[in-house]
C-alpha positions in Angstrom: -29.1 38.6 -11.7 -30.6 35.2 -11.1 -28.1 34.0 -13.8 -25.1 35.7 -11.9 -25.8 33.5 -8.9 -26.4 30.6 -10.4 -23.3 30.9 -12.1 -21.4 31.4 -8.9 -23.2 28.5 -7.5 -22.3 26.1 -10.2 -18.4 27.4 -9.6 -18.3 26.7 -6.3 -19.9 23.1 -6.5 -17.3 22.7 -8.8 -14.2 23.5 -6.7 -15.4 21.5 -4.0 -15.8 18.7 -6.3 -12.2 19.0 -7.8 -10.8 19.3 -4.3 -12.5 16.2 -3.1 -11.2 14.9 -6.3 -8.1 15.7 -5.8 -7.8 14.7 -1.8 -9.3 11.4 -3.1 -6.6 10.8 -5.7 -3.8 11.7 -3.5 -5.1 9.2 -0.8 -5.2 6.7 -3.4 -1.8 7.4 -4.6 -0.1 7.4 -1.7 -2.1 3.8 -0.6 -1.0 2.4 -4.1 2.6 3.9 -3.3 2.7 2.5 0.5 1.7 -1.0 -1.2 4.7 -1.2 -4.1 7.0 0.1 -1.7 5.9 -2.4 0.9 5.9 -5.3 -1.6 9.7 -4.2 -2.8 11.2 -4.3 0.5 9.4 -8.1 1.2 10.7 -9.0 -2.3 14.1 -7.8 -2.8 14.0 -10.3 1.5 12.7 -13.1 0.2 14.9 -13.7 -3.2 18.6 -12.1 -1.3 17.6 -14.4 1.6 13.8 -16.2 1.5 12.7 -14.3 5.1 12.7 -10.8 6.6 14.9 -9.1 9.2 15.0 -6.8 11.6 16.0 -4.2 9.0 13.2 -5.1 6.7 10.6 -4.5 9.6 12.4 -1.2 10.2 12.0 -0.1 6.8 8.6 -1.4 6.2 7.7 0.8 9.6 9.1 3.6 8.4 7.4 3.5 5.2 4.1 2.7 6.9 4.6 5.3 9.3 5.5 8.5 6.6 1.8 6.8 5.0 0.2 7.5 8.1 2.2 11.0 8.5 0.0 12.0 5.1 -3.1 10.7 5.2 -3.2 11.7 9.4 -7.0 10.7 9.5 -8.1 7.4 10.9 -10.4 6.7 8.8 -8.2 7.6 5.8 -5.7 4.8 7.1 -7.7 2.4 7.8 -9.1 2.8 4.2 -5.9 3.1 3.2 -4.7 -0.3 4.5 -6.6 -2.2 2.4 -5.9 -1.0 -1.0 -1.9 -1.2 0.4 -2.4 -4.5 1.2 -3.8 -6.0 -2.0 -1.2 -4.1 -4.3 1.3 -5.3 -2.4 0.1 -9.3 -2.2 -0.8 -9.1 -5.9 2.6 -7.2 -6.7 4.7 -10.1 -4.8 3.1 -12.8 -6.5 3.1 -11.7 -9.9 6.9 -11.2 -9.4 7.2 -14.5 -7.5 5.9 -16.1 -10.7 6.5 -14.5 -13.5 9.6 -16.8 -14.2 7.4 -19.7 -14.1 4.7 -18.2 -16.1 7.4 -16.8 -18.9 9.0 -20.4 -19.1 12.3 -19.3 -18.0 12.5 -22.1 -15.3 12.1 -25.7 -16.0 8.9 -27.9 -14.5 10.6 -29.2 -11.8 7.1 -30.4 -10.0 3.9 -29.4 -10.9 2.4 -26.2 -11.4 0.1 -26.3 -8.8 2.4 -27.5 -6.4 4.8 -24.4 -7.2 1.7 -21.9 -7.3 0.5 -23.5 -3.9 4.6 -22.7 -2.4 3.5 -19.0 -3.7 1.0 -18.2 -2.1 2.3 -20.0 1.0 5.4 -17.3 0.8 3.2 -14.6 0.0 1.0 -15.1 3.2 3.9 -16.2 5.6 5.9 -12.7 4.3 3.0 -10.8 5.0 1.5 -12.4 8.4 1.6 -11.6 11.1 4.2 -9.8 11.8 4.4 -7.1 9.1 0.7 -6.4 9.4 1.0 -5.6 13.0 4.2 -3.1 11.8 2.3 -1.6 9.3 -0.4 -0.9 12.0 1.9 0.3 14.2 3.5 2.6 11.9 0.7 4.1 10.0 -1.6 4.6 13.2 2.3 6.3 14.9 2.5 8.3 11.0 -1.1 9.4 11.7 -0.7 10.5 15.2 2.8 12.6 14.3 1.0 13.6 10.9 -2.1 15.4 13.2 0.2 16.7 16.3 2.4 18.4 13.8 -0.8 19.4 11.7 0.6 18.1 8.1 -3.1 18.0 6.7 
């Protein structure tokens, strides 16, 4: 009998653990998802015409805001913000240098001077303005997301 229960116990540990599991993953794939897609929209802006538009913001909103629609916690966006952000500043510089770094351009200036340009696009893309749209649209996503009771 004592083994019975035990047994039981030991099952039931272990479904909570794979749902957690599994909720954990999901969040994680939809913050590495809301970064690449974030980080394609900035991109595919700064090489057709080196700044964003209104359209870009829009899109970038929207995207933001369907992340907030399925993670609908607070604390799940919040969290989820961060890992967003970094996939999608370390997405735009690899692609803003992999030409450089694959010697398909010639050295025009110095490498440091072309890295430094990077980074300067990377962090002028990015801030201010799309960080406050993100916000916006994730904490918007979140509120829809928990009124319409997606989670």
């Amino acid at each position: 009998m004592l083994t019975i229960s035990i047994k039981l116990i030991n099952i039931r540990v272990v479904e909570k653990v794979g749902g957690l599991l599994k909720e954990k993953l999901k969040d994680l794939l939809v913050a590495a998802a809301w970064g690449i897609i974030t980080a394609s929209i900035i991109l595919r802006s700064l090489y057709v015409r080196a700044g964003l538009t209104w359209l870009d913001y829009v899109l970038i909103f929207v995207v933001a805001a369907f992340a907030g629609s399925i993670l609908v916690d607070l604390e799940k966006i919040v969290y989820g913000l961060v890992p967003s952000f970094l996939v999608s500043i370390f997405i735009m510089a690899f692609c803003l240098t992999l030409p450089v770094t694959l010697g398909k351009v010639g050295r025009f200036a110095p490498l440091e001077a072309f890295y430094g340009g990077v980074i300067v696009m990377v962090f002028r893309s990015i801030f201010p303005i799309t960080i406050i749209v993100i916000f916006l649209g994730s904490f918007l996503g979140g509120f829809i997301g928990e009124e319409l009771g997606l989670r």
